[in-house]
C-alpha positions, 0 to 999 in steps of 0.5 A: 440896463443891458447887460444886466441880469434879474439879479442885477436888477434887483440890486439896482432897485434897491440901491435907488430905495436905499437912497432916501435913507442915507439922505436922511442919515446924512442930514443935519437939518430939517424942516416940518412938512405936513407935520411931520419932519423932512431932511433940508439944506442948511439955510431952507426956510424953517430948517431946524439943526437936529439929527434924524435920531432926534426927530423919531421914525414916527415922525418922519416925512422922508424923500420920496424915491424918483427916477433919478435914484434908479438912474444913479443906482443903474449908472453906479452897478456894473451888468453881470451878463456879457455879449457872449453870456447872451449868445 
């Protein structure tokens, strides 16, 4: 992250928390978890084809947020501070 300001940042955070979301917007499976349904691939055991408007945000068990999602997020935003904005 250097390079980047408090904004960029905050950017970043939610960026990585969007993830999860077009995760399940972009899913065309899924499996019950818990009791609850969670986005899976194609051939997953228990996979069932349906989208996430069928399945009901009561129902929902969506992916959990991990380190993997900020990295992605830091990796695709570019820091707004320069070396000189530093100086």
């Amino acid at each position: 992250t250097e390079g980047c300001s408090g904004a960029d940042i905050a950017i970043i955070v939610r960026d990585a928390l969007m993830q999860s979301v077009r995760i399940v917007q972009a899913a065309t499976h899924f499996r019950q978890v818990d009791g609850k349904w969670a986005p899976c691939s194609r051939g997953a055991e228990g996979a069932v084809e349906m989208t996430w408007e069928k399945v009901g945000s009561g129902n929902l068990c969506p992916p959990r947020v991990g380190m993997k999602d900020f990295i992605r997020s830091a990796q695709s935003t570019r820091p707004s501070v320069s070396a000189s904005d530093v100086e």
